[in-house]
N, C-alpha and C positions, 0 to 999 in steps of 0.2 A: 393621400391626395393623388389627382390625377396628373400624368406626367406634363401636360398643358398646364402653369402655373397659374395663367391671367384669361380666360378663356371667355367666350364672348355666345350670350343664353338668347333668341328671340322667343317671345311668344306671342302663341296663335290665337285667337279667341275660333276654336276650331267652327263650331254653328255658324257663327257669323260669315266664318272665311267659307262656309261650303254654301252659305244663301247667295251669296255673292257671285257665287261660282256656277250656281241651279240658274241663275238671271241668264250669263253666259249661256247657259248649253239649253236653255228653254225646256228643262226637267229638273227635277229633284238631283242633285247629287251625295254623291258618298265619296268615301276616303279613295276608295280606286281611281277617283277620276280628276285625281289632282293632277296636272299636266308635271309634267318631268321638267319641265321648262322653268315653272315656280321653285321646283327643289334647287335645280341648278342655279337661279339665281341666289337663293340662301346661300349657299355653300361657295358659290364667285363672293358675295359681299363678307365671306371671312365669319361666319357662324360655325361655332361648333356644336349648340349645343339647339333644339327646338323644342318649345316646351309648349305642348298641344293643350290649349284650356278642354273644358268638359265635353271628355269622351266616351265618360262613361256612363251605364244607365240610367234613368231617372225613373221616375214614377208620376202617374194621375195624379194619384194625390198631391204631390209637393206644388206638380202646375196647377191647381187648382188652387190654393192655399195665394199662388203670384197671382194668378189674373183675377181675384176678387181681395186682395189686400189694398188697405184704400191709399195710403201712403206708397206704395209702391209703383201702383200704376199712375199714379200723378209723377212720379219721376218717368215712368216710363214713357209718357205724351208729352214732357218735356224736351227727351230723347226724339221719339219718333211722334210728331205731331200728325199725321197720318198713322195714327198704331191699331193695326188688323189683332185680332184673337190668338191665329197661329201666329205673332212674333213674339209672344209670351208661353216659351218652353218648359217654363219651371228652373229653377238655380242648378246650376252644374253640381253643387256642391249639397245638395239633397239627394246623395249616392241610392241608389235601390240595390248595387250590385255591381262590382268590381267586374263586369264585363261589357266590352266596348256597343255603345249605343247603335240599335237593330239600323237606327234612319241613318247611321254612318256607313253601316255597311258589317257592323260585328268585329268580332276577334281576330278572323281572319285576312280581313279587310285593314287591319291596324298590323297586322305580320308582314303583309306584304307591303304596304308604306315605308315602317322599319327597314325595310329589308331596301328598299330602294333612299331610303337617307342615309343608309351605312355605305351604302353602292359611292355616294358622294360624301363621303367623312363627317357627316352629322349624327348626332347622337337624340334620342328623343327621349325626352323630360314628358311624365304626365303627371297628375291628382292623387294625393292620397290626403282621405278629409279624415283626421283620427278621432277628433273631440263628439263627433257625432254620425246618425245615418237619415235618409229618408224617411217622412212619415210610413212607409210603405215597401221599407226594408222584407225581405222575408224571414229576420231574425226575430221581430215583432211579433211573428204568430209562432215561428216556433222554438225561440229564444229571448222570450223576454228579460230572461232574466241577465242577460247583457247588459239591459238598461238601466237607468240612474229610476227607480221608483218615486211616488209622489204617494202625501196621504192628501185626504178632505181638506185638512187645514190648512195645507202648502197652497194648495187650489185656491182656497177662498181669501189666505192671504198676497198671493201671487196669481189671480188669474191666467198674467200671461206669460208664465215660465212655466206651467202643466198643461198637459192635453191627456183624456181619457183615448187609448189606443184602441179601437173597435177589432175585437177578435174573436173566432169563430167559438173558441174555448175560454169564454168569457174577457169581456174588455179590462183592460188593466191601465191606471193611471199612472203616467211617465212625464219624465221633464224634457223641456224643451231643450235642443242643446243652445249655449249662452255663452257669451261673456260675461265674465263677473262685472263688467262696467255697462253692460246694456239690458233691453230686457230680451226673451226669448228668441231666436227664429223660430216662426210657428211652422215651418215648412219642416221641421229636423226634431228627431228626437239624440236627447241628451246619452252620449256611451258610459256605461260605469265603470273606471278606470279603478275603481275600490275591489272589482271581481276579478281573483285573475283570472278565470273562462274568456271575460271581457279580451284581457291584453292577448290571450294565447292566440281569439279567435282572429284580432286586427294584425299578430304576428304572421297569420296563417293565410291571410288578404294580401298584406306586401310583399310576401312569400310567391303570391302568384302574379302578381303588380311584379317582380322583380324578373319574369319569364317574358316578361309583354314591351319593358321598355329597357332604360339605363337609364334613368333616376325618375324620383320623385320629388315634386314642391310639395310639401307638407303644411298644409291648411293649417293656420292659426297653431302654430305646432308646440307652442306656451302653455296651451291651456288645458294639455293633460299633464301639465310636469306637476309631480306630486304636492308640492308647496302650492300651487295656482289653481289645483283640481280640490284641495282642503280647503281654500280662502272661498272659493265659489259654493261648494257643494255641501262642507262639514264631512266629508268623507276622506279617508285616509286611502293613501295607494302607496303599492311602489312604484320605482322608478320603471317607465316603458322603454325609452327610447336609450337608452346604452343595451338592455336586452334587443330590443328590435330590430337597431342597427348589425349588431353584432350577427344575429341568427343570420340576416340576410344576407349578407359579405362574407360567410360564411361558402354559402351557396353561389355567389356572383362578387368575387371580393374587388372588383372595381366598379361597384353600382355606387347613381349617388345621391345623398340624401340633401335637398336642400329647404330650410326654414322659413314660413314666413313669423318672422318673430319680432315683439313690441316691447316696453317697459325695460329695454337695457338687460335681457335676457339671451343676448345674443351671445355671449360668451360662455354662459353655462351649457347651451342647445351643443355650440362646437365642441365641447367637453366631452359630450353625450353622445357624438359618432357625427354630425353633421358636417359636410365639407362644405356648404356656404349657410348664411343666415340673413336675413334681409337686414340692407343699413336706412333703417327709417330715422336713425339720428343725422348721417347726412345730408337727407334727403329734408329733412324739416329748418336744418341750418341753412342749406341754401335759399330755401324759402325765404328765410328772414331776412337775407341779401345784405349781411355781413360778415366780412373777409374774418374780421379772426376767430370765431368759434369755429368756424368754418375750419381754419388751418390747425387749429389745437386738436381737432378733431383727427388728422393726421401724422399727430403724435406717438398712438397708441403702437403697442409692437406689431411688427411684420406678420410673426407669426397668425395675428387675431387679421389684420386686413388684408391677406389672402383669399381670406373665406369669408369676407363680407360680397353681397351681392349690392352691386353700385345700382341705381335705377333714377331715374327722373320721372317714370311715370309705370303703372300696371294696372290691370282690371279695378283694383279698389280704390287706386288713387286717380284725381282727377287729369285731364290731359295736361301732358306740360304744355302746350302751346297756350291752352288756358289759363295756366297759372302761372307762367314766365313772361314778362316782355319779351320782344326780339333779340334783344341783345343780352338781354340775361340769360334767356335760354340757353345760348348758346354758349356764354362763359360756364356756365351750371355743367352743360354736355360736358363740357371738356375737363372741368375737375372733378366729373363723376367717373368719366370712361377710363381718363389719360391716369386713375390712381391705379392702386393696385385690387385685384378682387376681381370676382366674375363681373362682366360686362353685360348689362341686364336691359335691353331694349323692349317695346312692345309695337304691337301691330297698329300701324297709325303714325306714331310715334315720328317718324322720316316724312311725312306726307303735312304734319304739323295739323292734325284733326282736333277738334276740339273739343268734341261730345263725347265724355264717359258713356261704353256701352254700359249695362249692368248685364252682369250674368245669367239675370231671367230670363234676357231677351237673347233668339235666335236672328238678329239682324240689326246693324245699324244704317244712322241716318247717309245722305248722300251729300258731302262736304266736298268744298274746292282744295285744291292740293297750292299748299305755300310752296312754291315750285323756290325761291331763298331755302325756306330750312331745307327742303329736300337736299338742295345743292350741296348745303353745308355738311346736311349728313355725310352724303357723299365721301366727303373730302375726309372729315373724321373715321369714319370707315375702313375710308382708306389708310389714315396713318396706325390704326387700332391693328392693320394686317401686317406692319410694319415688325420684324423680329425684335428688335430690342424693347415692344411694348409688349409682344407677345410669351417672349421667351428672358427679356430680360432683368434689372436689378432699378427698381426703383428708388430715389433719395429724396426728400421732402428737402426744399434749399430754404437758405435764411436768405432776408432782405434787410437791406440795413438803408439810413435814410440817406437820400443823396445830396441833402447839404445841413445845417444846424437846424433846430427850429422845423424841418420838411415833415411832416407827420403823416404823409399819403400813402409812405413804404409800407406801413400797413395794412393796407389796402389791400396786397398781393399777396397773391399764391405762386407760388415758384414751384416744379418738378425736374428733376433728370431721371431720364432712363437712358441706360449703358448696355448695347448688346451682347449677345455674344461671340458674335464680328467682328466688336470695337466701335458699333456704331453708337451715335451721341443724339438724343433730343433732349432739345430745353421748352419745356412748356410753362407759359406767362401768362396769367391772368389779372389783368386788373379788376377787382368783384368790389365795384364801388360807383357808383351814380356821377364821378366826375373824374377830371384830367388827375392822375397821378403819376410819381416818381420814385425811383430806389436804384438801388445797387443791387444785382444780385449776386452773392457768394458762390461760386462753379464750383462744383466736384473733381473737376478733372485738372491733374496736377503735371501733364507734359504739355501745356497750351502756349508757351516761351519761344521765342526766339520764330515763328511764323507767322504767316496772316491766318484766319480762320473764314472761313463765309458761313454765314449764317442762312438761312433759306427758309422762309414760311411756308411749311407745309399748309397750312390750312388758307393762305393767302396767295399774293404775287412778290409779296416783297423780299429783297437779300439785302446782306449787309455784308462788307468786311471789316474786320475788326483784329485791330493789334494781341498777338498773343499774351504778350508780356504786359501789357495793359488788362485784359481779362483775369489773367493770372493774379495781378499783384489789387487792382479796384475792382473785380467784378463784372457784369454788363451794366451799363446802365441801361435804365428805362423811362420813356416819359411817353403816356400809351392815354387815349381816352377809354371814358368810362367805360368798363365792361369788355372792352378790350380783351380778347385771347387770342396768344400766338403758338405753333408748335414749332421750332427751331430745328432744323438737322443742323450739325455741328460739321462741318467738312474739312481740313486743312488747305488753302488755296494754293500757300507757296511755303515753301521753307526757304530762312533769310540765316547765314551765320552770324555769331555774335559779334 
């Protein structure tokens, strides 16, 4: 792990952010001409980590496969109801080749960005897609035998999980790569995880992905573990990723590997060398906007929520501002960010946009800024740079009901983090659609015989409060719906016995 415990990842939907940027300067841009000004802000708002979406090559082929798929671009004119030809690039994740895209500027055009985010203590995260490549990989014509094969009868019984691969030395039938729960991407052919030339040669890819960044998000990174590659495929593999991870960190032994991972597989991926895994179970409990699966869910050991990646929203999931009330939202932020684990933001995200880009597309729409969440980001931001979230000891607190018969204490999510200064927050949520109340049980066992001030970091309000009260009942609470507070715990006065 790295020596940053709780570390906090934005990402970029890089195309999007350089179209945006070509408006500005009234030409086409590339990675060099990102203002130093945007780094600098990254790295003031308390990021360590930037994880640049699709920067690496594509192909004709895959953009072709997006701009005449009919279901796709019906989402895309949803997106961009003005939708021109060039804003459909092809899917990032329809690799042609592990070197950075010519229209960004190339390999060395991504060196020298690196080199100017290291300049300001950020680290860059890119792509690595393992389950599969581009129609129009260059392994296709001279290594097909990478690929997952298809006979006639897969064809005629699955149309749309094969495609004939047109090659010069004759075309060869390949599967699409898939989830076992959908049917093909036709933009992608299928890797065969059954061959190890297959594993050696994506060992030999991250290998050089491992000279270009410090980490990698690992696309759907489930769906070559060998049990999930069997249930899909009928083909037997070994394991990749404890070999893969391993070779790597070998050569760069603080690179990092991080999961996007489904089906409660996120425990076995940490297992396998990965230092975060995405927490899509958090993420769907908050959805459902009930406090206690929600807080059971924070039970699990320390060591596994470390290396969960907390998120509210990313490239495939829809915007949170779309999918949160106002004030849900922001309870959501706060018992996603204020846990433990990477802190997983996305571009949008603070500005409270509402249109999912899709990855095919090189541009999004032109939305108003919720200048509220922005504010609010703000403020959370802010206490995320605070040492004891960043560096210090998280405790999940109990609530208990604040009179017989009160049944709203459930309702709440309780946190402390303890610095390693001695500093105190207490973070409160009420994650419930009405007025509740509780007690909450503190952690901290010298709070007797003083006053304490309490101070909302994320508001205006303070409070003082009896030590020996806190001590012996708890704080109490009695908060509207939805309600989140972040507490600094101060000492006011000391009072002898």
């Amino acid at each position: 792990m790295h020596a940053l415990l709780d570390p906090s990842l934005y990402q970029i939907n890089t195309r999007v952010w350089l179209t945006e940027l070509s408006r500005a300067l009234g030409r086409p841009a590339a990675l060099d001409d990102v203002p130093d000004a945007k780094l600098d802000r990254l790295a003031a708002m308390g990021f360590d980590w930037v994880w640049m979406l699709s920067v690496w090559q594509t192909g004709l082929a895959g953009q072709q496969v997006s701009r005449h798929h009919r279901e796709w671009r019906q989402e895309f004119e949803a997106t961009l109801p003005d939708l021109q030809e060039e804003d459909i690039a092809g899917s990032g994740f329809a690799i042609t080749g592990y070197t950075v895209h010519q229209a960004l500027g190339g390999d060395a055009a991504l060196a020298r960005l690196r080199k100017r985010l290291r300049t300001r203590g950020l680290r860059l995260m890119l792509d690595f897609v393992p389950n599969h490549t581009g129609l129009d990989h260059p392994w296709v014509a001279d290594y097909p035998e990478y690929y997952l094969p298809g006979t006639e009868l897969d064809l005629e019984r699955t149309p749309q999980n094969y495609t004939w691969a047109r090659r010069q030395r004759g075309d060869v039938l390949l599967a699409h790569g898939r989830d076992p729960y959908f049917p093909g991407w036709p933009d992608t052919l299928q890797l065969n995880y059954g061959n190890p030339a297959t594993q050696e040669a994506m060992i030999e890819a991250l290998l050089k992905i491992a000279g270009q960044c410090d980490g990698v998000r690992c696309d759907m990174a489930m769906l070559v573990l060998p049990e999930v590659f069997e249930r899909t495929w009928g083909v037997q593999a070994q394991p990749f990723w404890p070999q893969a991870t391993q070779r790597v960190r070998e050569q760069v032994p603080d690179f990092c590997f991080m999961a996007e991972v489904y089906w409660d597989l996120e425990w076995t991926l940490q297992q396998q060398g990965f230092d975060y895994t995405y927490d899509k179970r958090l993420y769907d409990r908050l959805r459902h906007g009930h406090a206690r699966p929600v807080r059971e869910h924070f039970h699990a050991g320390l060591d596994y929520q470390h290396k969960l990646a907390r998120f509210l929203e990313n490239h495939d999931e829809p915007r949170a501002a779309a999918t949160f009330s106002p004030g849900v939202h922001e309870a959501a932020a706060v018992i996603s960010f204020l846990s433990p684990g990477l802190r997983f933001f996305y571009q949008g995200q603070f500005q409270g946009r509402m249109k999912r880009i899709s990855p095919h597309l090189c541009r999004g729409p032109d939305e108003p800024i919720d200048q509220n969440l922005e504010q609010f980001y703000d403020r959370l931001l802010a206490v995320l740079r605070q040492p004891a979230v960043r560096q210090g000891n998280w405790q999940l607190l109990d609530c208990v009901p604040a009179w017989d018969g009160n049944w709203t204490w459930d309702c709440f999510l309780t946190f402390a983090w303890q610095g390693p200064g001695g500093e105190r927050l207490l973070v409160t949520v009420n994650y419930a659609p009405h007025q509740s109340q509780c007690y909450v049980r503190l952690p901290f066992t010298d709070l007797g015989n003083g006053q304490w001030r309490l101070t909302d970091m994320l508001g205006h309000a303070t409070y003082d409060r009896e030590g020996n009260d806190l001590q012996a009942r708890g704080l109490y609470l009695d908060v509207p719906a939805w309600q989140a507070t972040v507490f600094s715990l101060t000492p006011r006065d000391l009072i002898a016995a």
